[in-house]
N, C-alpha and C positions, 0 to 999 in steps of 0.2 A: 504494500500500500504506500501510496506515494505521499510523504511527513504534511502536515500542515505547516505551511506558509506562519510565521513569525508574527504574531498583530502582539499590539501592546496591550498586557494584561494591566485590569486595574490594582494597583500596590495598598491590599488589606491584611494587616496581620492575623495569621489564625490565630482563634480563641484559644487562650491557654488550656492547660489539660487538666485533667479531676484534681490533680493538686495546684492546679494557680502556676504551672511552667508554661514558658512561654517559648516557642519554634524559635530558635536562630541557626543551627548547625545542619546541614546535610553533608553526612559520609556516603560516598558513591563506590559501590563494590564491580572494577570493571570487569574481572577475572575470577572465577574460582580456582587458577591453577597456580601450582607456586614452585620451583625449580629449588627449595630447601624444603627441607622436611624435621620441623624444630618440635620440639618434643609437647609444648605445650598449646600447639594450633593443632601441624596436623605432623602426626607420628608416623615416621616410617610402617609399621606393621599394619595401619588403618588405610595410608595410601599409599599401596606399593607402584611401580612405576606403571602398570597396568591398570590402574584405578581409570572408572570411567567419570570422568567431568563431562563438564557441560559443553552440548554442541555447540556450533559459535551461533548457529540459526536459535539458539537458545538464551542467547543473551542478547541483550539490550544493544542496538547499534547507536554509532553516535547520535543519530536527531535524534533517536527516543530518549538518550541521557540528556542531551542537552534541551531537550525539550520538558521531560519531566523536572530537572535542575529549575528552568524560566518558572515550572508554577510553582514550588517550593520558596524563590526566591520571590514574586510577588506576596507569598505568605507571611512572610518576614525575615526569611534566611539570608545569610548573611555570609555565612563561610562555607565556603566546599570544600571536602577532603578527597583526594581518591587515592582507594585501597583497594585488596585484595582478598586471598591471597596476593600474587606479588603484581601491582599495578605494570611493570615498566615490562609485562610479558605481553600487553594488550599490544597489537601493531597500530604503528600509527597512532600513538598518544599524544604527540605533541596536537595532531589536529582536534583532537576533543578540548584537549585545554584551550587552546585558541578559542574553540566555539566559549568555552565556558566564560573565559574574560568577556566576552564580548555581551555579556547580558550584565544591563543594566539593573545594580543595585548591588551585585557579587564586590563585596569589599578586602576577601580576602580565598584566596588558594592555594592549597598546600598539598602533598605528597606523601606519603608516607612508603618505605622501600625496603627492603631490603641492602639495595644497594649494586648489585654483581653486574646489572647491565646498567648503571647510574650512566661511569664515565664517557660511552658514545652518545649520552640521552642529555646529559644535565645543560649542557647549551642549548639544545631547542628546544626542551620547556623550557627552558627562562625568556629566550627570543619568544615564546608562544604564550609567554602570560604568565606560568605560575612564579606564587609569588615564596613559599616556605617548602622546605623538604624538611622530613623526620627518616633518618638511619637505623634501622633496627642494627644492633651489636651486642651482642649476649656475652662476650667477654675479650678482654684482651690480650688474653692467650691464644694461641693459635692451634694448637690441641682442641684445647678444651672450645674453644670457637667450631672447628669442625667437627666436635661429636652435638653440639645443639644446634648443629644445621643439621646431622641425620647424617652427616658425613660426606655432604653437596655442597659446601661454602669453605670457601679459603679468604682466610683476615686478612690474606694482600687483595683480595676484591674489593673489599667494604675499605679498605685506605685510599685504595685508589678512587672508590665512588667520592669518599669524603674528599680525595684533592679536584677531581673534578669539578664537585658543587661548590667548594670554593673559587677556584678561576670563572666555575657562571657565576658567581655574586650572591648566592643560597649563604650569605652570612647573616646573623648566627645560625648554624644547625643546630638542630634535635638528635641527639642520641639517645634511643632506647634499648634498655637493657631490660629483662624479665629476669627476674631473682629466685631462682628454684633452691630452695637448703638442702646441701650434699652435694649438689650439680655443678651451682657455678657461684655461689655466694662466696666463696673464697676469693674469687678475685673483684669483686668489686672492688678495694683498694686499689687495683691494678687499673681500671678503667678509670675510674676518677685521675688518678695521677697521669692519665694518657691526653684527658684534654683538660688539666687543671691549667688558665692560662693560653687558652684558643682559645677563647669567647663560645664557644660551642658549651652547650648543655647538654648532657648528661641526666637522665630520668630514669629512677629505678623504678621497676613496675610489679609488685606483688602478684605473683602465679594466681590466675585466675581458673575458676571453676565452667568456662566458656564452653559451651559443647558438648559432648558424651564420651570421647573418644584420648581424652590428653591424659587418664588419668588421675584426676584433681585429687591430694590428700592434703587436710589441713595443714597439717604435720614440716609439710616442702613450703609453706607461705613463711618466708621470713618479713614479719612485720616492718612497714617503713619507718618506725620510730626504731628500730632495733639499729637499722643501717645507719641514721642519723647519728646516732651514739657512736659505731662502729669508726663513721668517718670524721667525730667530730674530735676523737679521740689522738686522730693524730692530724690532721686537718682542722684548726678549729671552727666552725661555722657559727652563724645566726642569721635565725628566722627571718625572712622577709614579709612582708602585708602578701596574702592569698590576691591572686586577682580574681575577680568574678566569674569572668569567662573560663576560668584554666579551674583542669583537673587536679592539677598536680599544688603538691606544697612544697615552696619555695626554702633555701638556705642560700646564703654565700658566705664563702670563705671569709675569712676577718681578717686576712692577708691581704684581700684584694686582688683574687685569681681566677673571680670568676662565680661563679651558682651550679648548685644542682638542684635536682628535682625530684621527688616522689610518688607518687600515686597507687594511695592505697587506697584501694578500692575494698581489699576483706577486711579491714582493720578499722578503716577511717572513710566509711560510701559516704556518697557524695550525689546520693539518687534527686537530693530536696534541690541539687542548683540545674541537674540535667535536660541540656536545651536541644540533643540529640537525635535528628532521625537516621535511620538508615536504611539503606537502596544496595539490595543486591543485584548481581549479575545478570539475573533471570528477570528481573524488575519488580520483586518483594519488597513492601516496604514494613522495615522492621521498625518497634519505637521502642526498645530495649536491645540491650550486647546479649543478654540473658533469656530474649523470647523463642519460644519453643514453635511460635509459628507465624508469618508474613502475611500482609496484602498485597494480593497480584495485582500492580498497575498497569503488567504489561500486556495482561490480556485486554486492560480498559483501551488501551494506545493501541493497538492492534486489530480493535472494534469498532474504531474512529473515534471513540469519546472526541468531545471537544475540550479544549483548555479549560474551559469554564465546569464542566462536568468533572476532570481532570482535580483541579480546584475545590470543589466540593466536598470529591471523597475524601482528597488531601487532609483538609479540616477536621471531617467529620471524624475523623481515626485519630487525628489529634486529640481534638477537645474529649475524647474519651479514653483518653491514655492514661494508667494509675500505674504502672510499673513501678516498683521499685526494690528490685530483686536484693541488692547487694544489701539493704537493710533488711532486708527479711532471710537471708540466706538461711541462717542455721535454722528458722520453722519449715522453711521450704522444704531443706533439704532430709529435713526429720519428718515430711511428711510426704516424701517419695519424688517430689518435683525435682527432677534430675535432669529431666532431657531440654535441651537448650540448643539454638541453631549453631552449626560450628564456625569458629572465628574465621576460618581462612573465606567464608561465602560473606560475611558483611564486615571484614577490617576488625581491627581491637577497638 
């Protein structure tokens, strides 16, 4: 079916949700496939190289992203992210970003990667509009880096993505690190001292219970107030003011070399500020990391809905949205609610 033609939608914020949150983020999942295989998305044993993912007729092409993005963004959003699994496998990313800059009222866009195809990539997205990358980097050892890729990543991949995105001007990066206890919490002293002093931040991310398939035991969550302690110990930090927008809790060094970041999600959820939707591959729209099932918008797109109709449903799944898993976790999960969509189909 041939997209509908661009007309200008009128700019209404949707109604906030059963708890009084109000739309500003959409995460866009362009890929379900991911060329790592990290322990706590998706596990070598759950997707071996034979796994069947999604056809490409099964995913959303660019007008239907940049199309579904335009009525998100007349709702009130504000920032786009595109993830995966790993975005930078979708061909022809730089032209989606391009579309995406190009709609008005998009104030910010950003990436999130892995990293291993950044360095041929990281100039034409920046020439095509995006504005922030985030580096997934599980450690900075190189062993231990290629056993939490699943033993598919080499740490001179992700250096190299990091010099890249610096000569494209992706200054400061996001470095994210996942914190498993036994796995790889030992080196976090080691990543911190790797970009204490690049201007790059560094975000430790407490192992989440995302999916069915990672294994989740409480047991592996090293608490982000635990790490705090760990790095303030020989690094001294303090607190900085939380921003609104951001998940994560802020430190900087008392040297003056710089910040890191946090995001506890098991320890310290942060469901009451979440301004979060998310768009998978297939055209699902999620309104929790933790929901167990989507609305197909891509059957709407596909049936010709109009924008306006497009819009409607948008809302109406919003203002009825009450999730808020990561406070509720331990009843949930003591009352069998386990199954959750997996990270690598809508991004972390």
């Amino acid at each position: 079916m041939k997209p509908e033609a661009p007309v200008a939608l009128q700019q209404v914020p949707a109604p906030p949700d059963a708890l009084g949150r109000a739309l500003g983020d959409l995460r866009i999942s362009v890929i379900d496939r991911c060329n790592f295989r990290c322990p706590y998305c998706m596990p070598e044993e759950a997707y071996p190289a034979d796994h069947a993912f999604l056809r490409a007729r099964d995913r959303l092409d660019f007008d239907e992203i940049a199309r579904i993005a335009r009525v998100f963004v007349s709702l009130g959003v504000k920032k786009l992210r595109l993830t995966g699994g790993e975005p930078l496998l979708r061909r022809d990313l730089p032209l989606l970003v391009a579309r995406l800059a190009g709609i008005d009222g998009v104030e910010d866009i950003a990436l999130t990667t892995n990293g291993a195809l950044l360095p041929k990539l990281a100039q034409p997205l920046r020439d095509a509009g995006l504005q922030r990358v985030t580096v997934s980097m599980d450690s900075a050892d190189p062993e231990v880096f290629r056993r939490m890729t699943g033993g598919r990543g080499e740490l001179a991949e992700v250096e190299a993505a990091i010099n890249a995105a610096e000569r494209a001007g992706f200054t400061p990066l996001k470095i994210n690190c996942v914190v498993m206890r036994g796995v790889n919490d030992d080196g976090v002293p080691g990543l911190v001292e790797r970009f204490r002093g690049t201007g790059h931040v560094v975000r430790f991310i407490e192992y989440m219970d995302v999916g069915t398939v990672n294994g989740w035991r409480g047991d592996r969550v090293v608490p982000g107030a635990e790490l705090v302690q760990r790095i303030d110990s020989r690094w001294p930090l303090e607190a900085l003011p939380r921003n609104a927008t951001s998940t994560a809790r802020r430190w900087r060094f008392r040297d003056g070399a710089g910040e890191v970041g946090f995001i506890n999600s098991v320890t310290e959820p942060f469901c009451g500020g979440c301004t979060r939707a998310r768009l998978s591959a297939d055209g699902k729209l999620y309104t929790c990391l933790f929901a167990h099932a989507g609305h197909d918008l891509r059957a709407l797109l596909r049936a010709g809905e109009s924008d306006e109709a497009l819009r409607a449903t948008i809302a109406g799944i919003w203002s009825h949205r009450g999730d808020r898993y990561s406070e509720r976790r331990a009843e949930l999960r003591a009352a069998g609610v386990l199954e959750h969509v997996e990270m690598y189909r809508i991004g972390g």
